[in-house]
N, C-alpha and C positions, 0 to 999 in steps of 0.2 A: 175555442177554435172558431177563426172567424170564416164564413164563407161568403161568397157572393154567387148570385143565380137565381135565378127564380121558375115561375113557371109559364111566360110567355108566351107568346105562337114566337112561330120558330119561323124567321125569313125566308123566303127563298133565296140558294143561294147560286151565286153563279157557276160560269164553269172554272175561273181562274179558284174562288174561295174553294169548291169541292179538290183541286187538284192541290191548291197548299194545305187541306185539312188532311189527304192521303197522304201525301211526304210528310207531313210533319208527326204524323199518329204511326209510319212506319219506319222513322228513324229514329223516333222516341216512346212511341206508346210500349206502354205495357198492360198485355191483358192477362186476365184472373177472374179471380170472384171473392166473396168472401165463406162461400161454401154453402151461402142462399142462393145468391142473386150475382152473376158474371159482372165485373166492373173493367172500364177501361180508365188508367191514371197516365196521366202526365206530368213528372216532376220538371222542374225549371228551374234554374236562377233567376231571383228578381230581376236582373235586368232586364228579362223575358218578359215582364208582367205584362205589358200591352199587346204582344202576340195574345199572351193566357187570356186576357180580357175582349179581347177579337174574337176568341173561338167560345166565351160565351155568349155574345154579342148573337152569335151566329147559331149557337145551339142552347136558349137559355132556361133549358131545364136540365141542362149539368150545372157544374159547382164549381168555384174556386175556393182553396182553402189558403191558408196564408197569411200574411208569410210566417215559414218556420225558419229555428234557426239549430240547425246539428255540426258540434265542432265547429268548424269555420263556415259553413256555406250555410248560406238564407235562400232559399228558395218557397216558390208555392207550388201546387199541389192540384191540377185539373182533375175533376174525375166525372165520368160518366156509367150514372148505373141504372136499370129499372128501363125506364119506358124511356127515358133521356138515350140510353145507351141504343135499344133495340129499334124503337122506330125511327130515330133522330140521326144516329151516328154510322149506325152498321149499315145501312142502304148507301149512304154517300160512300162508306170504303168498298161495297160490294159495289157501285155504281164504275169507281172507277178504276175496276180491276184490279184492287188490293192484292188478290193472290197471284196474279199473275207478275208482279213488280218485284216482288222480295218474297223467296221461296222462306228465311226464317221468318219474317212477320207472316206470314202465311200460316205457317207454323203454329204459330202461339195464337193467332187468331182460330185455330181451325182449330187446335185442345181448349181453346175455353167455351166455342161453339159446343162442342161432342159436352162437354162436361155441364155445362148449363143446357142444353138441350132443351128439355121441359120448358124450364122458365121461358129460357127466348121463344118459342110455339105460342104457349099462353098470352105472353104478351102481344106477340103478333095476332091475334086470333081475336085482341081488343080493337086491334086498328087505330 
């Protein structure tokens, strides 16, 4: 599995990159966890790859994995999880009113919050 990302500082980012990271993470993300630690993924078709590589660009202590290939479709594989996810990602979608844009992404952001709970505290509480 190959990925890319590392553990960079993390730009600032503007107001246009925060508003294409919330449309894009609520018409595509999916949130979860793997039953430790809450993760946010975004799958894509290659074709995508340069968006994908733009949003680590901007947040580069997530990951890209990639490319896969299932049945027909090649795609790669964003994900954010751990301190990438908490410090780095969910304050830009809480910044710009993620729950208030799409009552299902809300949804699913707001069971993996309740569900992770713990973790995302701790990790905020590292700063």
């Amino acid at each position: 599995m190959k990925h890319i990302g590392g553990d960079g500082p993390q730009p600032a980012l503007s107001e246009r990159d925060k508003g294409l990271v919330a449309g894009i993470l609520i018409a595509e993300g999916s949130f979860g966890g793997d039953g430790r630690q809450p993760q946010l993924t975004l799958k894509m078709h290659v074709r995508h790859e340069r968006l994908l590589r733009w949003l680590v660009e901007r947040f580069p202590r997530t990951k890209l994995y990639g490319p896969y290939e299932h049945g027909d479709r090649v795609f790669f594989q964003w994900m954010a999880r751990g301190r990438a996810l908490v410090q780095d990602v969910l304050p830009v979608l809480e910044e710009a009113g993620f729950a208030a844009l799409d009552d299902h992404a809300a949804q699913r952001l707001g069971r993996m919050r309740e569900r992770y709970a713990d973790y995302i505290a701790r990790i905020e509480r590292l700063g």
